[in-house]
C-alpha positions as CSV (number, residue, x, y, z in Angstrom):
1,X,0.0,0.0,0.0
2,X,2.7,2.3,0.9
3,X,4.4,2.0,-2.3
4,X,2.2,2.8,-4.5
5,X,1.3,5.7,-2.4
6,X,5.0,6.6,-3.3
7,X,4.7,5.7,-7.1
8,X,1.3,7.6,-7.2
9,X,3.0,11.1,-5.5
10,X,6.4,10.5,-7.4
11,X,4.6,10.7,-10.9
12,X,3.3,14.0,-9.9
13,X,6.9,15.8,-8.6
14,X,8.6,17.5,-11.6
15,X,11.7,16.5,-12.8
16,X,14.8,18.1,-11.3
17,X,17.8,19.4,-13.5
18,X,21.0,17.9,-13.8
19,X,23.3,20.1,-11.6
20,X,25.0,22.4,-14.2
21,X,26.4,25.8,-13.8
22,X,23.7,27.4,-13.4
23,X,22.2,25.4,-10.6
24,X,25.5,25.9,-8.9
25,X,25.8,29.2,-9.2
26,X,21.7,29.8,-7.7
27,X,23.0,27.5,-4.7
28,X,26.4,29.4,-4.5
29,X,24.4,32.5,-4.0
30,X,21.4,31.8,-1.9
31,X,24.3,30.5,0.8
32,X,26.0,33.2,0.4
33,X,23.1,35.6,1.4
34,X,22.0,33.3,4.3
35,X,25.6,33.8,5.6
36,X,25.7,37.1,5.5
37,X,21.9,37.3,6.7
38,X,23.8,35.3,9.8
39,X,25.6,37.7,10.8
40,X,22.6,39.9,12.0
41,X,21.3,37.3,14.3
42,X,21.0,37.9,17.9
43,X,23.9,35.5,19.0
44,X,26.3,34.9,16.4
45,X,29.2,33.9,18.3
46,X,27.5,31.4,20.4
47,X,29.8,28.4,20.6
48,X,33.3,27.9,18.7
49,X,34.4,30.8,16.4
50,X,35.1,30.7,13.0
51,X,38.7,32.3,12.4
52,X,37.7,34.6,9.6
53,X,33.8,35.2,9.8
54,X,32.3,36.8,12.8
55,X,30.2,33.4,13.2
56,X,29.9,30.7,15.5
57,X,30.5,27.2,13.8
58,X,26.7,26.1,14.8
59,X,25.8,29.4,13.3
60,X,27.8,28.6,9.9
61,X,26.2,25.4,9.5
62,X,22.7,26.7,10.2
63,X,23.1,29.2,7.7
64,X,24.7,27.0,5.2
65,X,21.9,24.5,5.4
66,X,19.2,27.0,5.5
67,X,20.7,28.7,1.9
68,X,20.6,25.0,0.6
69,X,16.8,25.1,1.7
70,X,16.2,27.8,-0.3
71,X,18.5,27.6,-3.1
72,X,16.7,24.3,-4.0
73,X,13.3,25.3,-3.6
74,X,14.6,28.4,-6.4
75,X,16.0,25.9,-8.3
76,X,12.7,23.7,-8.5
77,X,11.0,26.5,-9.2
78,X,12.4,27.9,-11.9
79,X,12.5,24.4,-13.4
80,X,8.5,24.6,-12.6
81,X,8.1,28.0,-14.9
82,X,10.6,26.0,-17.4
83,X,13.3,28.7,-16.9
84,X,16.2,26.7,-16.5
C-alpha cells in the first residue's frame, strides 16, 4: 500500500535538472546571502568561532543549510516556470 502511495506522488513531482552551472551558481548565491543574513542574528558567536567570519561554527552550519533550503526550492521552481 505504501508503495504505490509513493509511485502515485512521485509521478506528480517535476523533474529536477542535472546540476550544471547554473544550478550551482543559484546555490552558491542563496548560501551566500544566508551567511551574511547570519551575521545579524542575535547570537552569532554562540559556541566555537570561525577564524575569519564573525560566526559561531553552529551558526555557519545553520546558515549553510538553510541557503541550501532555499537555493533548492529556487532551483525547482524555476525548473517549474521551465526557466532553466
Amino acid at each position: 500500500m505504501t508503495l504505490l502511495t509513493l509511485l502515485a506522488a512521485a509521478a506528480t513531482v517535476p523533474a529536477t535538472p542535472a546540476i550544471n552551472t547554473t544550478v550551482a551558481a543559484i546555490i552558491s548565491v542563496s548560501c551566500l546571502v544566508s551567511v551574511l543574513l547570519a551575521t545579524r542574528i542575535e547570537k552569532p558567536q554562540v559556541g566555537f568561532k570561525l577564524p575569519v567570519l564573525p560566526l559561531s561554527i553552529p551558526a555557519f552550519i545553520g546558515a549553510m543549510c538553510f541557503g541550501h533550503i532555499i537555493g533548492v526550492g529556487i532551483v525547482l521552481g524555476l525548473t517549474n516556470i521551465g526557466a532553466i
